[in-house]
TITI-750551 format. One record per residue (C-alpha): x, y, z; residue in one letter. Coordinates in Angstrom, 1 decimal. Layout:
BEGIN
xx|yy|zz|residu
X|Y|Z|a
...
//
This chain:
BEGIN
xx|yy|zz|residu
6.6|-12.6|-9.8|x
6.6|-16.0|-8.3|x
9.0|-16.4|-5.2|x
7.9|-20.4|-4.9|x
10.7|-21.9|-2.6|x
10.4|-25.5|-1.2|x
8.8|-26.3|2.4|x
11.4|-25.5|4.8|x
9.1|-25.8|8.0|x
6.8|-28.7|8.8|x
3.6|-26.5|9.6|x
0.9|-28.2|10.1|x
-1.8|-27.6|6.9|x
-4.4|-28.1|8.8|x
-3.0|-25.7|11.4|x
-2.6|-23.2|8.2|x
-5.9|-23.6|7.0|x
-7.4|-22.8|10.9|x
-5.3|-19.5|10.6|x
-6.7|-18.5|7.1|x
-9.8|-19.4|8.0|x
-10.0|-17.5|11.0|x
-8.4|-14.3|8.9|x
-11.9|-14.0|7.2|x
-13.7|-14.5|10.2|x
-12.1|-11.5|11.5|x
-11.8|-9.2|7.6|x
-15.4|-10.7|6.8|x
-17.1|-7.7|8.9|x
-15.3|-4.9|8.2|x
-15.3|-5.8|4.2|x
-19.3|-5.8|5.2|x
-18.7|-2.3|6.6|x
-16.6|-0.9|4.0|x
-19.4|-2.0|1.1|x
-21.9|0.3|3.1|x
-19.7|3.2|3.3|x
-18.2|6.0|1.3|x
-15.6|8.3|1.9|x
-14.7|12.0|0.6|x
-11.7|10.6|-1.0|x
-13.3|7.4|-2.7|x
-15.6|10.4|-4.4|x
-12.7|12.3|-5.3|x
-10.7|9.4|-6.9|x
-14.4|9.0|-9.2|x
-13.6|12.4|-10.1|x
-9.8|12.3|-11.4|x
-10.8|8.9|-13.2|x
-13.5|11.0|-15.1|x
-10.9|13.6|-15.5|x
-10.8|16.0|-13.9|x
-7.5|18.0|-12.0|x
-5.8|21.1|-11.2|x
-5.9|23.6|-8.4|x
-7.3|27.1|-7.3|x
-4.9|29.8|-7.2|x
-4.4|28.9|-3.6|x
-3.6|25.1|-4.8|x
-7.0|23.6|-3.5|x
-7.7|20.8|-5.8|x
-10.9|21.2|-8.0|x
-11.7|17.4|-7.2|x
-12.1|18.9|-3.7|x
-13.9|21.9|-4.1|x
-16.7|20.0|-6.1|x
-16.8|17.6|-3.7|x
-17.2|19.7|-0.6|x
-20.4|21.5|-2.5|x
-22.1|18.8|-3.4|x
-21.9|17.1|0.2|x
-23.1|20.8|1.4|x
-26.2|20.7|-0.5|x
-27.3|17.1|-1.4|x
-24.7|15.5|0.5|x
-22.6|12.1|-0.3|x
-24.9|9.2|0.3|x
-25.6|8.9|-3.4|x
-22.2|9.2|-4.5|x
-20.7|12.3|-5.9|x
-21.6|11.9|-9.6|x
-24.9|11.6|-9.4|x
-25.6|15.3|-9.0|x
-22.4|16.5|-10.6|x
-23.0|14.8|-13.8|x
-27.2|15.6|-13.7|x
-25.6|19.4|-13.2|x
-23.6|19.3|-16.3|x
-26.7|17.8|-18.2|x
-29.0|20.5|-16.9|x
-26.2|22.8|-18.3|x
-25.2|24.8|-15.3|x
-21.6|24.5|-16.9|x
-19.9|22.9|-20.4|x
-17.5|20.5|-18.5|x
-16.1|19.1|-15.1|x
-13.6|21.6|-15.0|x
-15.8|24.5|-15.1|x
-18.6|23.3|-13.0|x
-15.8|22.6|-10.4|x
-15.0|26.3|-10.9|x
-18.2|27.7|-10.3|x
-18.8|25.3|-7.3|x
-16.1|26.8|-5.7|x
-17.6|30.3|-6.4|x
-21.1|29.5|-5.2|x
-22.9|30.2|-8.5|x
-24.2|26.2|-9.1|x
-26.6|24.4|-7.4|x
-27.0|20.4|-7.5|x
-30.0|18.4|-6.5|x
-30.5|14.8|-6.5|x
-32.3|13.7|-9.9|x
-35.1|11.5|-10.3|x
-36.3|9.5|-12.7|x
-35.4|9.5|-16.0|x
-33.5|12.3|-15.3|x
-31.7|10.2|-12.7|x
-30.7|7.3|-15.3|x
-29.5|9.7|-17.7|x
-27.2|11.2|-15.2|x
-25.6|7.8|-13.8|x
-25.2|6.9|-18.2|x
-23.3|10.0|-18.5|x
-21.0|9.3|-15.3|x
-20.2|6.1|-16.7|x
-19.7|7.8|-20.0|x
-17.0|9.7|-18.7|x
-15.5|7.8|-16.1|x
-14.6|4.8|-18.5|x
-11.9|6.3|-20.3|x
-9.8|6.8|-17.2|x
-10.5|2.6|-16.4|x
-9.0|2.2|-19.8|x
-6.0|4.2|-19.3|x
-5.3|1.9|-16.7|x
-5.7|-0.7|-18.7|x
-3.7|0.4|-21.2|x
-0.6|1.4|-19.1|x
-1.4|-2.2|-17.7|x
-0.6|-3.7|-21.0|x
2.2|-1.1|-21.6|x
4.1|-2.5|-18.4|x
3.8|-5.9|-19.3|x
5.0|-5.3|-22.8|x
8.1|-3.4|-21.3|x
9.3|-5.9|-18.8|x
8.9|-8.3|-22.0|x
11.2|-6.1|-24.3|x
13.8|-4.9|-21.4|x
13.2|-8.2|-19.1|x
12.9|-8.5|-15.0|x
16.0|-8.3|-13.2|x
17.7|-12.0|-13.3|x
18.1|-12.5|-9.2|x
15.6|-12.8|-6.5|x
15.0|-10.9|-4.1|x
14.0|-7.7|-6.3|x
16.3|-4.7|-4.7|x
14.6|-1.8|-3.4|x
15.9|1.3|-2.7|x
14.6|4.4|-1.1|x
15.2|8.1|-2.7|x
13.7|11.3|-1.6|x
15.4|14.4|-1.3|x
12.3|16.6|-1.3|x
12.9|17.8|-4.8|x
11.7|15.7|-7.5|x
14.1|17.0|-9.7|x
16.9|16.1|-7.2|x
15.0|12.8|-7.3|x
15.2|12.1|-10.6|x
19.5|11.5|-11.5|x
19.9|10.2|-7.8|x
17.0|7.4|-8.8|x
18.6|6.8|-12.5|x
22.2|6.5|-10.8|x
20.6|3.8|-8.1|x
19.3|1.6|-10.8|x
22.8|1.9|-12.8|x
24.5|0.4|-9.5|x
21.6|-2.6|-9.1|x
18.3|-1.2|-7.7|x
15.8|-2.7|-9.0|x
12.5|-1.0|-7.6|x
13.1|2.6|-6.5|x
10.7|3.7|-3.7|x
10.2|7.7|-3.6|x
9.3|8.3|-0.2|x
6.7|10.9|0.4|x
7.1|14.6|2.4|x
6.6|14.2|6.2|x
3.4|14.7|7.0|x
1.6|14.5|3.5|x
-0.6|11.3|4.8|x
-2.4|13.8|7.2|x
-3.6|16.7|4.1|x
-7.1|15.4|3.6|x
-5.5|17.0|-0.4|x
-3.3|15.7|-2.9|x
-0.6|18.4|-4.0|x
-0.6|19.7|-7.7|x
2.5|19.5|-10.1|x
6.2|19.3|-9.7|x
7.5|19.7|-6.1|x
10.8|21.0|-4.5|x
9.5|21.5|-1.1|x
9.4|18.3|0.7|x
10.8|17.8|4.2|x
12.1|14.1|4.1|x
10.6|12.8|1.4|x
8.9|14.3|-2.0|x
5.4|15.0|-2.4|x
3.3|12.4|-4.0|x
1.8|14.6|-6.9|x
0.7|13.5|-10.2|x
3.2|15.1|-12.0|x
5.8|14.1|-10.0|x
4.6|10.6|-10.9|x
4.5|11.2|-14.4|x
8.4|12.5|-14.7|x
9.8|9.4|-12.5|x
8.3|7.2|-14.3|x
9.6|8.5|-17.7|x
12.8|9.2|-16.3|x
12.9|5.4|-15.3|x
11.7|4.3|-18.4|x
15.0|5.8|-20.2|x
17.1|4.2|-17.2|x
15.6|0.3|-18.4|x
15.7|1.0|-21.7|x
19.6|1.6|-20.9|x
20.1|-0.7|-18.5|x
18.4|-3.5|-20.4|x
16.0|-4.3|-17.2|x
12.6|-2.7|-16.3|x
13.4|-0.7|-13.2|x
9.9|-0.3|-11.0|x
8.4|2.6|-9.2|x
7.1|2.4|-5.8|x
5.0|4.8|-4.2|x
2.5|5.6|-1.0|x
-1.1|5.0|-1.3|x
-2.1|5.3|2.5|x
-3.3|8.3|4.7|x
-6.2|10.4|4.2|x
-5.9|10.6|0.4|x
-5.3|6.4|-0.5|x
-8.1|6.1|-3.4|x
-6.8|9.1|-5.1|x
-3.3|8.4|-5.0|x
-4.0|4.6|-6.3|x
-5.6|6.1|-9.2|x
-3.1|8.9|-9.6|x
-0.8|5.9|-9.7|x
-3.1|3.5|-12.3|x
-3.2|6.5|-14.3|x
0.8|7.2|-14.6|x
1.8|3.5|-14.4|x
4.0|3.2|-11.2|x
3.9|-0.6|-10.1|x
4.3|-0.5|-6.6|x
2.3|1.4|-3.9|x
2.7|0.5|-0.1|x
-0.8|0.4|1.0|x
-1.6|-1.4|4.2|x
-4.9|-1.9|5.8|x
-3.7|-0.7|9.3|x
-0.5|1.4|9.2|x
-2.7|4.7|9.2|x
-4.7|3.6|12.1|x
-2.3|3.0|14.2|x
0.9|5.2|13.5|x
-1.1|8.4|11.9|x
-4.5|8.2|14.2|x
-6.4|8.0|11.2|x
-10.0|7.0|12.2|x
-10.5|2.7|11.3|x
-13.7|3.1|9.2|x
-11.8|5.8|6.7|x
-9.1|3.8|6.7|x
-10.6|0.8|5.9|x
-13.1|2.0|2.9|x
-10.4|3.6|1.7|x
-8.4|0.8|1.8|x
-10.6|-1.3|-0.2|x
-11.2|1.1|-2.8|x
-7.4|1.7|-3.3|x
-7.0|-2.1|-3.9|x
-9.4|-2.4|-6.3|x
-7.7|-0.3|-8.2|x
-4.4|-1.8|-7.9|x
-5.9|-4.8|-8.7|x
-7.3|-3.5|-11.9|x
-3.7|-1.8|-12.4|x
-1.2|-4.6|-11.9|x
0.2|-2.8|-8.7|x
2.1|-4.8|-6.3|x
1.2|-3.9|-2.9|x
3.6|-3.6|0.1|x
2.4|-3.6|3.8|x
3.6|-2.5|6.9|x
4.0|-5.0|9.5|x
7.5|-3.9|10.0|x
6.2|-0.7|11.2|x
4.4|-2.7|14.4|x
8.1|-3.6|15.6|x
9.0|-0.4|15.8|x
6.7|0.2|18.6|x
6.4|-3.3|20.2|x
8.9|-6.0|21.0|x
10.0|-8.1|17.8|x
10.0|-11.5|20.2|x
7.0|-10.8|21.9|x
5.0|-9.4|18.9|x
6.4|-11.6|16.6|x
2.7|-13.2|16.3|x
1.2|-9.9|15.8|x
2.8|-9.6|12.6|x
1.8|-12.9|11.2|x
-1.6|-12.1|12.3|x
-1.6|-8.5|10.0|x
0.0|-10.3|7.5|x
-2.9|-12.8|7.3|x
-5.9|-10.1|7.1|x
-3.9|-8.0|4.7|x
-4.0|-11.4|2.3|x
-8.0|-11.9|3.1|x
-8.9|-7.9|2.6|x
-6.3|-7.9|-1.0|x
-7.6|-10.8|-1.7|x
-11.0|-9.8|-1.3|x
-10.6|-6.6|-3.2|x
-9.4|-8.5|-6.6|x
-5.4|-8.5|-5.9|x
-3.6|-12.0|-6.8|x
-0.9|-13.8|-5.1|x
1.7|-11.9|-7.2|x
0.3|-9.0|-5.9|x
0.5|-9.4|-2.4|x
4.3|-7.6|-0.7|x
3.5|-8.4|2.5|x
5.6|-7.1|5.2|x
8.0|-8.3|7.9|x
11.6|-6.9|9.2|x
14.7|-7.8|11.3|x
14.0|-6.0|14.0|x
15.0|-8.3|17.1|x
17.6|-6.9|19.4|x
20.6|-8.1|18.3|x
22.1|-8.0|21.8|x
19.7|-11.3|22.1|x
20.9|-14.8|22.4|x
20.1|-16.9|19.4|x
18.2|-13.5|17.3|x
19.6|-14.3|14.2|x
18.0|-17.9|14.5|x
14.8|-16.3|15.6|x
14.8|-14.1|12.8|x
15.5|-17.0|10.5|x
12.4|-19.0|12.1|x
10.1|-15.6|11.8|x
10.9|-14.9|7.9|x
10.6|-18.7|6.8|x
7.1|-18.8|8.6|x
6.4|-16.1|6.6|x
7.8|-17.4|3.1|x
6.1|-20.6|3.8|x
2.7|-19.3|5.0|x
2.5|-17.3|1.4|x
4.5|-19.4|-1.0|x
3.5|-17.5|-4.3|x
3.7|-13.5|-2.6|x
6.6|-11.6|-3.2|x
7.7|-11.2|0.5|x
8.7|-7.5|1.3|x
11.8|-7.7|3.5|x
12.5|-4.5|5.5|x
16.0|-4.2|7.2|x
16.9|-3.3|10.5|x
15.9|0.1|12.0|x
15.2|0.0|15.8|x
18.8|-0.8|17.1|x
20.7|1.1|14.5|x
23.0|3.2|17.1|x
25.1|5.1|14.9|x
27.5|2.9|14.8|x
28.4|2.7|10.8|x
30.4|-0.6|11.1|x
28.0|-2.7|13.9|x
25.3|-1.2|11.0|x
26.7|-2.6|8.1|x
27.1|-5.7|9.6|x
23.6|-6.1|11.0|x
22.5|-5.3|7.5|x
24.6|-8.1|5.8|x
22.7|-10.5|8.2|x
19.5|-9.3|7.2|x
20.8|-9.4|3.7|x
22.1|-13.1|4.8|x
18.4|-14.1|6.0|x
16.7|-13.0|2.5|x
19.0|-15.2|0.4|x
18.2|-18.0|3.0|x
14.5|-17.6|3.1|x
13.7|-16.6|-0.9|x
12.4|-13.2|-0.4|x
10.5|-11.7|-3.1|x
11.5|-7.6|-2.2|x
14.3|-6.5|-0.3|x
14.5|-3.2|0.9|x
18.6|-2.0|1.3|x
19.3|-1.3|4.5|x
22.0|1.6|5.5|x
24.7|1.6|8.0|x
23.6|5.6|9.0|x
19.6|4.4|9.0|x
17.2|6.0|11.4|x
20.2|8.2|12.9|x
21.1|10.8|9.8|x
19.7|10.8|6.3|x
21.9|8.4|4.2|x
24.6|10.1|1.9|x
24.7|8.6|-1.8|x
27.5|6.9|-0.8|x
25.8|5.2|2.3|x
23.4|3.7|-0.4|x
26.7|2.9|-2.5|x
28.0|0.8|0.3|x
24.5|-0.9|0.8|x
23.9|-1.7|-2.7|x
27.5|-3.5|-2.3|x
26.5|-5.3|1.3|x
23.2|-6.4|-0.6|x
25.7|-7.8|-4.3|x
28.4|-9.6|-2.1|x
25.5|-12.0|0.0|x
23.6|-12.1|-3.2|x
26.3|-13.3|-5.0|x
27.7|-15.3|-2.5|x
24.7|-16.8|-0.6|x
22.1|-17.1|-3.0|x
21.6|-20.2|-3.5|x
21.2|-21.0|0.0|x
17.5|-21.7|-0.1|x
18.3|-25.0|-2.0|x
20.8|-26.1|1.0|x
19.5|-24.8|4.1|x
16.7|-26.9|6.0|x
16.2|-26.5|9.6|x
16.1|-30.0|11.7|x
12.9|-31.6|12.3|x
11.4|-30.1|15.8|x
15.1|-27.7|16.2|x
14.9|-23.7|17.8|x
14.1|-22.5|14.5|x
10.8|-24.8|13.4|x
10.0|-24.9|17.4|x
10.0|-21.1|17.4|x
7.7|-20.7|14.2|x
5.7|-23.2|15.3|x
5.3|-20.9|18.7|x
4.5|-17.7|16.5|x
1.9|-19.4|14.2|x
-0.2|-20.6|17.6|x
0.1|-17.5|19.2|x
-1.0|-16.0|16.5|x
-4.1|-18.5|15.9|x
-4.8|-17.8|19.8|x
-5.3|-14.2|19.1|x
-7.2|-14.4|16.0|x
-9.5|-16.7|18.1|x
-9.7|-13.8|20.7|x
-10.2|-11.2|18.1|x
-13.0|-13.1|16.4|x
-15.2|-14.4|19.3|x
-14.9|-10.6|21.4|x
-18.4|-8.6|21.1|x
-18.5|-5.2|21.2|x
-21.0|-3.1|23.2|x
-21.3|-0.7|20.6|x
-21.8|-3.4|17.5|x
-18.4|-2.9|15.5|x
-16.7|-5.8|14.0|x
-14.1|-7.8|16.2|x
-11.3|-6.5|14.8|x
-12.2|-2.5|15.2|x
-12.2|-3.4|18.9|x
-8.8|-5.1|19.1|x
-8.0|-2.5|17.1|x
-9.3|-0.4|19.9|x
-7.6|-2.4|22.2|x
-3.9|-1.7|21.4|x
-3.4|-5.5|19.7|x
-1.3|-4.1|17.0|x
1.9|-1.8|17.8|x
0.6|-1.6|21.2|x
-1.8|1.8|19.5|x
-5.3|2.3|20.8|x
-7.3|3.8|18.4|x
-11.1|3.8|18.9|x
-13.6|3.3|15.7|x
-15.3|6.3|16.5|x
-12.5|9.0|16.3|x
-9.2|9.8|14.3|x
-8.7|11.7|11.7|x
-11.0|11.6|8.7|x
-13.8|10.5|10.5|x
-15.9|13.6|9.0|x
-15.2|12.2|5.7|x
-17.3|9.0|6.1|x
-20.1|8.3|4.4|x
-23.1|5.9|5.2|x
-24.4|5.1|1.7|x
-28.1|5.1|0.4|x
-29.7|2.6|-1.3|x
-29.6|4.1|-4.4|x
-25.6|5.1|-4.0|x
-23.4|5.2|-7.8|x
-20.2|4.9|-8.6|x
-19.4|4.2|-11.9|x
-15.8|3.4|-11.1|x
-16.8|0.5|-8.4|x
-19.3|-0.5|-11.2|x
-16.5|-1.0|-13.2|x
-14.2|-2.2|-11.2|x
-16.4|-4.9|-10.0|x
-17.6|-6.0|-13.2|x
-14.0|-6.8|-14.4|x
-13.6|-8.9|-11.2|x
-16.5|-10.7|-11.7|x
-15.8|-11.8|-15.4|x
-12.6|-12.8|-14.2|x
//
């Protein structure tokens, strides 16, 4: 999806060009980092794509189980299917499942092969970790060939709309009835909390607290239920989900292998607003990429999530600056321009003179900084008071600035958001906020440039130096303990105004320096499609 639009700020290119380049600077080490690490969850992904799932009786996934034994007796460094695959050779069991079984009973042991033995083991990984890659693949080419027989919606922005209830099956008509009255990407939000289970949940849920549980199955019946709803509606309707916490690689893959298209999956949000530990996050980040790269996933970040904590005037540059190193680390890990949903929202206190113009100079920055991404454009939250009809208006000027601006993804904002859980007919009412400015204001891209050296080119102009200022700072700070740069602003409280140190968090237990001789088949593989590209 290509949201091209022409130039509607005079940037300076070779301004733009100091920012990108200052972007790797700062990603560069901790892309350095995440090669030399592994994670519990990165081994556990390796284990779904080869096949294997389910859960004890007390719902502990098997991918979990095998994983915990082998890092108690050979440990990680090597990857995980080295010794699980040299086990099933040696025939201490007939197949993953099993062997996962009798790990969790204590009655298999695992060493480290050598040798030929050792070869032999990393073939038979491969082996049986391929066909999961190609049932990525293949629901790769099955998306493509749907949005070609039911088409993409006909307007941009793309609407999005959030449904959870906490019971998939709830989920399921009240998703189908949203696309019937214009979503066009339908975002199940997942159960408070789930980011922290260092698990993924098994099967159909109907226990979520504010969201539904991102499960496997409850991928799988979505995403058919969906498929009936486009093949209705004439339109391919998407599926968004959450790929971030302690559980990212395994939910990306869960998500390759049922053929959702969206995942939100920044490179920060857990630091900062969960206290998961940066190294975690950041490996797991990069794996998760890679696999939506390899899937076709469009990825949305969360930089509206840092405006929630920190002022949306004075942090305005803060946001420009994740935006930039979520491009370098997507770009990095395989993802294309069409790919990349970066985040920003209209979040300025509207009780502010001239916010509307700010907000105006803050979201064409962004559309002109990444011509070719489809911009993900989250509505107000912060200053929602209760007040249904200041609400619905706010929202329409939100809705106003994405059919100025040419956003790619815009997320329907509610008159009863962050004070009660929306009623259908809440989302009703938005959907018909979103189709009157659509319809009426769409084309305003075309007409609306902003004066040469006026408020709103001044102010972007303003947020794109003081963003290059801190990138600068961020990139030429040492750190007495060695990290990169950025894990000490992170450190700092640059982002959301969060501190959160490199060396705790949550998760941290679950990092992994590799060995030299570290495997895993499904980096092999993912890396060797990159590299042909």
């Amino acid at each position: 999806m290509s949201s091209r639009v022409n130039p509607l700020l005079e940037l300076d290119p070779t301004v733009v060009r100091k920012a990108r380049s200052l972007a790797r600077k700062a990603g560069a080490p901790v892309v350095k980092m995440a090669r030399t690490h592994t994670t519990v969850s990165v081994e556990r992904a390796v284990l779904r794509l080869a096949g294997l799932a389910g859960a004890d009786h007390e719902r502990v996934p098997w991918v979990n189980h095998l994983v915990s034994r082998v890092r108690d007796e050979v440990g990680l460094e090597h990857g995980v299917t080295t010794p699980v695959f040299d086990a099933l050779r040696r025939g201490e069991a007939p197949d993953l499942l099993t062997l996962a079984q009798k790990a969790a009973a204590g009655s298999v042991s695992f060493r480290l092969p050598e040798g030929r033995d050792l070869t032999a083991a990393k073939s038979l990984a491969m082996r049986t970790v391929k066909p999961g890659m190609t049932r990525i693949d293949r629901n790769r080419a099955t998306r493509d060939r749907l949005v070609k027989r039911h088409g993409d919606p006909k307007q941009r922005p793309w609407i999005y709309l959030i449904v959870a209830t906490g019971d998939i099956y709830e989920d399921i008509p009240q998703a189908q009835a949203a696309a019937r009255e214009g979503a066009d990407v339908i975002a199940v939000i997942r159960s408070t909390g789930q980011s922290l289970l260092d698990y993924v949940p098994e099967g159909a849920t109907r226990e979520g607290y504010a969201g539904t549980y991102a499960t496997q199955e409850n991928f799988r019946l979505m995403r058919a239920a969906l498929d009936e709803t486009s093949k209705e509606l004439g339109r391919y309707i998407r599926l968004t989900n959450y790929a971030s916490g302690l559980c990212m690689p395994e939910i990306a893959t869960l998500a390759g292998l049922e053929r959702l298209d969206m995942m939100l999956n920044d490179s920060m949000y857990g630091i900062l607003f969960r206290d998961i530990n940066p190294i975690r996050t950041f490996v797991d980040q990069r794996f998760s990429r890679q696999i939506h790269a390899r899937a076709g996933i469009i990825i949305n970040t969360g930089e509206d999530n840092y405006l929630t904590t920190a002022d949306a005037v004075e942090a305005a540059h803060t946001v420009t600056v994740s935006q930039l190193l979520n491009e370098y680390f997507a770009k990095e890990a395989g993802l294309q321009d069409w790919q990349l949903g970066l985040g920003h929202a209209f979040e300025i206190n509207p009780d502010l003179p001239d916010s509307f113009r700010m907000e105006l100079a803050h979201a064409m920055l962004a559309r002109q900084l990444f011509p070719n991404a489809p911009l993900k454009w989250m509505p107000p939250t912060k200053h929602m008071t209760g007040d249904v009809f200041r609400g619905y208006l706010l929202d329409g000027f939100f809705n106003l600035v994405g059919a100025m601006t040419g956003q790619g993804i815009l997320l329907v904002g509610m008159m009863t958001e962050a004070v009660v859980t929306p009623f259908l007919s809440d989302r009703d009412l938005a959907l018909q906020n979103v189709r009157y400015v659509m319809n009426a204001a769409g084309g305003l891209t075309e007409d609306f440039h902003p004066p040469r050296d006026g408020f709103i080119q001044t102010r972007a102009r303003q947020v794109l130096s003081e963003a290059i200022d801190l990138l600068e700072r961020i990139v030429h700070d040492s750190d007495a303990a060695g990290d990169p740069p950025l894990l000490s602003a992170i450190a700092d409280g640059t982002f959301g105004l969060m501190k959160r140190p490199a060396d705790a968090g949550k998760g941290l237990d679950g990092v992994v320096k590799r060995a030299d001789g570290y495997d895993n088949p499904a980096i092999t593989l993912l890396e060797q499609k990159e590299s042909a590209k």
